[in-house]
C-alpha positions in Angstrom: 2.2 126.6 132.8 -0.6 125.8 135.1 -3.0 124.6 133.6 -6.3 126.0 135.5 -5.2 128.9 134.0 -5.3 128.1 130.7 -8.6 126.3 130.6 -10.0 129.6 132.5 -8.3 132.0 129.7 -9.8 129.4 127.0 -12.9 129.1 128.7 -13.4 133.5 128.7 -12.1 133.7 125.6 -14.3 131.6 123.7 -17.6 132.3 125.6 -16.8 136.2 126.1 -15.0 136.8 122.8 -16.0 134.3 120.8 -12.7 133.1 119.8 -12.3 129.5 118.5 -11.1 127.0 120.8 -8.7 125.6 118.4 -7.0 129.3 118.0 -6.2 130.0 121.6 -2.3 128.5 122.4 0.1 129.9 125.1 2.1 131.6 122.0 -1.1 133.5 120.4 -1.3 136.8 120.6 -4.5 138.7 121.2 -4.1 140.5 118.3 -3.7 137.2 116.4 -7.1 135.9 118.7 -8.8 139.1 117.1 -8.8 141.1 120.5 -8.3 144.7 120.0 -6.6 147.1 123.0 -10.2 147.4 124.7 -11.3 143.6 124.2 -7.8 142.8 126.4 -9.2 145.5 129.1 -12.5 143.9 129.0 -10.7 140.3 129.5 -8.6 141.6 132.2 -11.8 143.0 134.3 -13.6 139.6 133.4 -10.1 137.7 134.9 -10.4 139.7 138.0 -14.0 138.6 138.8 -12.6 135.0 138.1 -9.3 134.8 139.5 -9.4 137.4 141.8 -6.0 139.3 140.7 -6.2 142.6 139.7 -3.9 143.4 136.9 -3.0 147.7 136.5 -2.4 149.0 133.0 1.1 149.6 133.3 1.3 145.7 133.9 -0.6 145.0 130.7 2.2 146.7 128.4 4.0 144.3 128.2 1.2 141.7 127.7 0.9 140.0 124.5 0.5 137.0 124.3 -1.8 134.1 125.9 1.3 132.9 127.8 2.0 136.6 128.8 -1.2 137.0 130.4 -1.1 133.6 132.1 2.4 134.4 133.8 0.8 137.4 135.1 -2.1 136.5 136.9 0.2 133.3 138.0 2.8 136.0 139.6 0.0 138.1 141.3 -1.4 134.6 142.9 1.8 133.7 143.9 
């Protein structure tokens, strides 16, 4: 898992969704973070303005976890 990618996930996720940095691991869903469908949309648009990589909604179905998200943006980097 790279780990840039983790920190930025941790670092949105805390400061944009006020999620506890103790509570985000690669296995955690969103749901389980307290992110609702349009909290993961907002997070995504936030990612692109960080990363760069633009993920589509069809890519984001099967997105559910931390982990899941990382791979993602990883692949579309790649």
């Amino acid at each position: 898992m790279s780990q840039d990618l983790f920190a930025t996930f941790t670092e949105l996720l805390t400061e944009e969704f006020g999620v506890p940095e103790d509570d985000i691991k690669p296995e955690a869903t969103f749901e389980a973070l307290g992110l609702d469908s349009l909290d993961v949309v907002e997070l995504t648009l936030v990612l692109e303005e960080k990363t760069g990589v633009k993920l589509e909604d069809e890519e984001l179905e099967d997105v559910k976890t931390v982990q899941d998200a990382i791979d993602k943006v990883a692949e579309k980097q790649a």
